[in-house]
N, C-alpha and C positions, 0 to 999 in steps of 0.2 A: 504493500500500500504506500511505504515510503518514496517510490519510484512513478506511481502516476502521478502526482503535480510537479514532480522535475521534470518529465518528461513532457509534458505542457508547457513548462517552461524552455525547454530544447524548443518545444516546435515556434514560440515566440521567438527564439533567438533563430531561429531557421528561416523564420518568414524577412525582419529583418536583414539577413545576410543574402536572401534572395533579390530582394528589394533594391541592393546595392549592387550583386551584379545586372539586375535587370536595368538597372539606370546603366552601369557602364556601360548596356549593349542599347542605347535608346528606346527600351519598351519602355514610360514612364507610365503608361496605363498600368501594364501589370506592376509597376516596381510599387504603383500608391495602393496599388488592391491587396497586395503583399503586406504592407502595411495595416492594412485594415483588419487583415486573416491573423493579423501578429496581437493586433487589439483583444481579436479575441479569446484567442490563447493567452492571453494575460490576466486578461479576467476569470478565465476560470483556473488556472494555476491554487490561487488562494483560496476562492472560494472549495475547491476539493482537496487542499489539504487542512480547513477548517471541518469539512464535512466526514472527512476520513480521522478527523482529529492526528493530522503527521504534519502538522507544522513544525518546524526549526529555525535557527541561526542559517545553517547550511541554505537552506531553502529559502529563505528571504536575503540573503546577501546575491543568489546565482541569480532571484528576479532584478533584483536589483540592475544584475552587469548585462543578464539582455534584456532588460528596458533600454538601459544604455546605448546598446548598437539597436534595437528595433526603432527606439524613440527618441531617439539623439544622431546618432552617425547618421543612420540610416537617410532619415527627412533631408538632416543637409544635404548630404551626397544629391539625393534625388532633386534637391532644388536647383543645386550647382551647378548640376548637369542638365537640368532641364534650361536652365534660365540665366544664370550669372555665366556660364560659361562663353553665353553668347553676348553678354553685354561688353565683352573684351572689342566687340565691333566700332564700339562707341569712343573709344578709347582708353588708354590706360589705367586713367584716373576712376573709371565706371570696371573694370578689371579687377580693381583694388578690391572697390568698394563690395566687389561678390565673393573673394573670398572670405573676405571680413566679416560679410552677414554669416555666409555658411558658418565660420570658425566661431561665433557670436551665439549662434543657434546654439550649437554644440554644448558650449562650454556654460550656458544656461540650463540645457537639460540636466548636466553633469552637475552642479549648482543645486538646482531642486530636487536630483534623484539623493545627493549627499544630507540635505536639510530636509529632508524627509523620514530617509532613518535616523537623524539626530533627535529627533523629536518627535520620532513617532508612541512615545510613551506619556509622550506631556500633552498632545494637541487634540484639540475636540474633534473628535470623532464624526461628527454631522459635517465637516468640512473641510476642503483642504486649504492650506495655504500655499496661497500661488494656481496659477492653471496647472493641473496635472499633463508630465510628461507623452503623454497618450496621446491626449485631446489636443496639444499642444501639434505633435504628428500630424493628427487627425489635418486639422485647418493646414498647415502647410502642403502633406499627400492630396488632398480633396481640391487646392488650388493647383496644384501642378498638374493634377488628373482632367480637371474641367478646361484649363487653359488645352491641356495639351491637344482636345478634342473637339476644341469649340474656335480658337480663331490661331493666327499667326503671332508671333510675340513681337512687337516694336519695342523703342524704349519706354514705352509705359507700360508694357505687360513686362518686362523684368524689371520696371523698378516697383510695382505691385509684388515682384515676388521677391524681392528685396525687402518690402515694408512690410510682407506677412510673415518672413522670416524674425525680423526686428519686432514686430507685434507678438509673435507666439513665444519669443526670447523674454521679453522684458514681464509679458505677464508671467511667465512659467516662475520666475525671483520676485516678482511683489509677493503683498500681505495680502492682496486683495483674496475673501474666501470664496470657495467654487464649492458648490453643494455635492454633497457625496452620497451618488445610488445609495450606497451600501448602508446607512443610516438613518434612511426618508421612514417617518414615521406615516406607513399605510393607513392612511385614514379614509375617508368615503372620497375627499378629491382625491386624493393620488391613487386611488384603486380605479376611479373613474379612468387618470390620465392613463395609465398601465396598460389597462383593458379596451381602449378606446382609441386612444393618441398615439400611442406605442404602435400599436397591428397597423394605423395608416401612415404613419411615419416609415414603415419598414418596406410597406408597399408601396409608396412614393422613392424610397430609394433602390429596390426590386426596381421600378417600374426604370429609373435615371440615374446612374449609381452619383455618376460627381457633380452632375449638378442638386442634386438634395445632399449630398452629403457635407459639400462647401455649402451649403445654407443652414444646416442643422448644427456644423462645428462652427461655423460663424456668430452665429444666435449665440450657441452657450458659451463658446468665448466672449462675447461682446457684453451678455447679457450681466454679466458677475459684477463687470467695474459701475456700468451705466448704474444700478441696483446700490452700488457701495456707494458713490458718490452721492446719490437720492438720500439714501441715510445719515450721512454726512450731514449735510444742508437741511437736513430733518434738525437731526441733535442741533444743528448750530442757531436754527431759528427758535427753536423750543429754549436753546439757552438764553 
C-alpha cells in the first residue's frame, strides 16, 4: 500500500518530464495537456495515501521534487519555447527579457513549493498562501495551449506570455489566500456548486479543452487578489 501514492507521484513527475520533451519537439498542445494529466496525479497522490492511511516524510518530500519539474521546470520550459524563444526576433533586449521571465517563473515555484513545507504545520488549512504551484501551471499551460491553437504570436502575444508568466510568479510568493478544495465546508451551496457547476464546467472543457481551461484558471487566479483587496477597503472603511 506504501507504493500506490508514490507511484502516483512517479506518474506526476512523468507527465511533467513528458511535457518538456514535448515542448522541445514543438507539440505545445500535448506538452500543456501533459501538464494537466500531471495535475491530476497530484491530486490524488495525497489524497490515497490519507485514505490508505501511508503517508510519510519520504512521500511528501518526493511530491514535493515532482511538483517541482511538473509545476515549475516544466511550464517554463513550455513557455520559452513556445513564446520567448521567439521574441529573440525583436531583438536582444526582448531575448533577455524571456529568459528572465522563464528563470522568474521557476524560481517562484521553487519559493512556494519551499514555504509551503515550512509551514505547512502552522497554516490554516481552508487556505493556501500564495497561488498554489499547480494552478499557477495550470494558467501559464492553458495560455500556451489556446494561443498555440487559436492565432499566430506577434509581439503582443509573447509579451502576454511574458506577463502571464510574471503574473503566475508573483502571485505563487504573495500572502494573498486561495481557497483550498480540500477544506470547503459542504454545505447546501457548495453541494449545489459540486453537483451542478462542476459536471458543466467539465463539459465545457470536454467540449474546448484550452479555451475553458485558460478561463477557469484565469477566474480563480484573478478571483483571490480582486476578493482580498475588496476586504481590505472593507476593514479600512469600517475603521
Amino acid at each position: 500500500m506504501y507504493l500506490l501514492p508514490n507511484l502516483l507521484t512517479t506518474a506526476c513527475l512523468g507527465c511533467g518530464f513528458f511535457a518538456i520533451i514535448s515542448a522541445i519537439n514543438g507539440d505545445f498542445g500535448r506538452a500543456s495537456a501533459a501538464i494537466f494529466l500531471a495535475m491530476i496525479f497530484d491530486g490524488l497522490d495525497g489524497r490515497v495515501a490519507r485514505w490508505t492511511r501511508t503517508e510519510s516524510v519520504f512521500g511528501k518530500e518526493y511530491d514535493s521534487l515532482a511538483d517541482m519539474v511538473a509545476f515549475g521546470v516544466a511550464p517554463a520550459l513550455v513557455a520559452y519555447k513556445w513564446g520567448f524563444a521567439a521574441i529573440a526576433e525583436y531583438g536582444t533586449s526582448w531575448a533577455r527579457f524571456g529568459w528572465i521571465a522563464s528563470f522568474f517563473y521557476v524560481a517562484c515555484a521553487a519559493l512556494r513549493l519551499a514555504r509551503f513545507n515550512a509551514r505547512a504545520a502552522t497554516v490554516d488549512k481552508r487556505y493556501f498562501e500564495g497561488l498554489p504551484s499547480p494552478s499557477a501551471a495550470g494558467l501559464v499551460s492553458a495560455y500556451v495551449w489556446f494561443s498555440s491553437e487559436w492565432y499566430d504570436l506577434g509581439l503582443l502575444g509573447l509579451v502576454l506570455t511574458f506577463s502571464v508568466c510574471l503574473l503566475a510568479g508573483v502571485m505563487m510568493v504573495s500572502g494573498i489566500p486561495y481557497p483550498s478544495i480540500k477544506q470547503i465546508d459542504w454545505n447546501a451551496r457548495m453541494k449545489f456548486f459540486y453537483f451542478v457547476i462542476v459536471p458543466i464546467s467539465l463539459a465545457l472543457v470536454a467540449a474546448e479543452p484550452p479555451t475553458m481551461l485558460l478561463i477557469l484558471f484565469s477566474i480563480y487566479v484573478l478571483l483571490a487578489p480582486v476578493m482580498y483587496v475588496i476586504r481590505r477597503l472593507r476593514r479600512a472603511g469600517n475603521g
